[in-house]
LOSE-992310 format. One line per 4 residues: for each residue x, z, y of C-alpha. Coordinates in steps of 0.2 Angstrom, whole numbers, always signed. Layout:
BEGIN
X,Z,Y  ...
***
This chain:
BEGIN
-402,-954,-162  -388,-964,-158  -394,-976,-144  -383,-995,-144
-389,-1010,-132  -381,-1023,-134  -379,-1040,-120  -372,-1054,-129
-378,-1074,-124  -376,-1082,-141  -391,-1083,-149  -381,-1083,-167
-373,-1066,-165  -389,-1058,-155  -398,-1062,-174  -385,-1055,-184
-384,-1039,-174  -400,-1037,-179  -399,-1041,-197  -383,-1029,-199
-388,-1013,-189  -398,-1008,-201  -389,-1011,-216  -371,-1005,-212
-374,-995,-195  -389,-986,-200  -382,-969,-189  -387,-982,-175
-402,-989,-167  -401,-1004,-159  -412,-1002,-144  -411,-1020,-139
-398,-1037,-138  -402,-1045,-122  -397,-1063,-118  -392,-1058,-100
-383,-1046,-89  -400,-1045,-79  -411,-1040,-92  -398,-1025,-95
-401,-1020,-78  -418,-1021,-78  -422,-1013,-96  -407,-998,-95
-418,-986,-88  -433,-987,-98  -421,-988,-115  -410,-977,-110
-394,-982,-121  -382,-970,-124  -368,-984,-127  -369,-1001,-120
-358,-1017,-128  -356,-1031,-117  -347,-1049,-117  -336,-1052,-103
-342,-1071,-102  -359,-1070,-96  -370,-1086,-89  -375,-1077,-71
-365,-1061,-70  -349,-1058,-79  -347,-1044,-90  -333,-1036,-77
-344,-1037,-64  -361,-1029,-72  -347,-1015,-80  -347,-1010,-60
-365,-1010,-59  -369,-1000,-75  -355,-987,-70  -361,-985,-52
-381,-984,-57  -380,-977,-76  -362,-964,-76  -369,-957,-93
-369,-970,-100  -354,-977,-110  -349,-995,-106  -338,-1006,-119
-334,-1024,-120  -337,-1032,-138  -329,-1049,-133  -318,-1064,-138
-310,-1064,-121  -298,-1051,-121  -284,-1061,-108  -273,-1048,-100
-281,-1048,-82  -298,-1045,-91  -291,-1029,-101  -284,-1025,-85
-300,-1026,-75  -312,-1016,-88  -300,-1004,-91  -298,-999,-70
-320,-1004,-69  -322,-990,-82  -323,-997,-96  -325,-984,-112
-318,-996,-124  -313,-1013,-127  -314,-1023,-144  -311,-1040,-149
-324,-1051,-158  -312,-1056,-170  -308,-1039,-176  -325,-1040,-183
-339,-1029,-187  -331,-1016,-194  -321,-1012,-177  -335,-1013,-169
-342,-998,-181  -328,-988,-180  -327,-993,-160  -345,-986,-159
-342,-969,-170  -328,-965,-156  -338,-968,-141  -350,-959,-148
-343,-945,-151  -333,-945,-132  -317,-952,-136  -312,-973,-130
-310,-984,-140  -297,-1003,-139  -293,-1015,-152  -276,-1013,-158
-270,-1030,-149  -280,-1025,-135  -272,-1008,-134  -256,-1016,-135
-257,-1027,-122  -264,-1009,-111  -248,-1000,-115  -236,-1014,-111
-245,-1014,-93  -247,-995,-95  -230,-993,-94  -225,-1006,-80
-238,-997,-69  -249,-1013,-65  -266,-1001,-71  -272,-992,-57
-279,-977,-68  -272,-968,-80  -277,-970,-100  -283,-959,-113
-285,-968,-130
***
């Protein structure tokens, strides 16, 4: 089975996720939504995600910094940002940290389905204003590693 976790601080969006895996994202289970970036750290080796969502605005670690700390302790893991912060120097940041895809909240969850399916099946994934925004930076070399999209 298709293993998601999922860190996400707003309590709204942590209920929905649970509500709407098992409707419209059945290929998936939904290991757990933690509150914080600690519990992540704690819980990713007895859950053993295969992906892992985060939200770049996080109340004690941000999202770019546990990105680091997933990649360095967990490298089989894939690492996406599911986010409403998706600012230039944050794209930026994920994308040299690691980060196997990058998907705006606004793009709803839909994207977030179809973002899933791709890192599921090894390919990154990035909202299309988000993959914009990496091919005009892309191309005036400020990324420090090359992209596959």
């Amino acid at each position: 089975m298709n293993r998601v976790y999922i860190v996400e601080d707003e309590s709204f969006l942590r209920e929905l996720y649970y509500d709407y895996f098992p409707l419209a994202l059945p290929e998936f289970d939904l290991v757990r939504v933690a509150e914080e970036d600690r519990e992540a750290l704690r819980e990713c080796k007895r859950l053993r995600p295969d992906v892992i969502l985060l939200d770049i605005t996080q109340p004690k670690i941000s999202g770019l910094k546990l990105l680091k700390i997933l990649k360095r302790l967990y490298p089989e893991i894939k690492v996406g940002f599911y986010t409403g912060s998706a600012c230039l120097e944050s794209i930026k940041e994920a994308v040299n940290g690691g980060a196997d895809g990058f998907i705006e909240k606004s793009g709803g969850m839909e994207q977030m389905k179809t973002a899933l399916r791709a890192l599921f099946s090894g390919e990154k994934y990035y909202s299309p204003n988000v993959l914009k925004q990496i091919n005009l930076f892309k191309s005036s070399d400020l990324l420090d590693a090359p992209m596959a999209s």
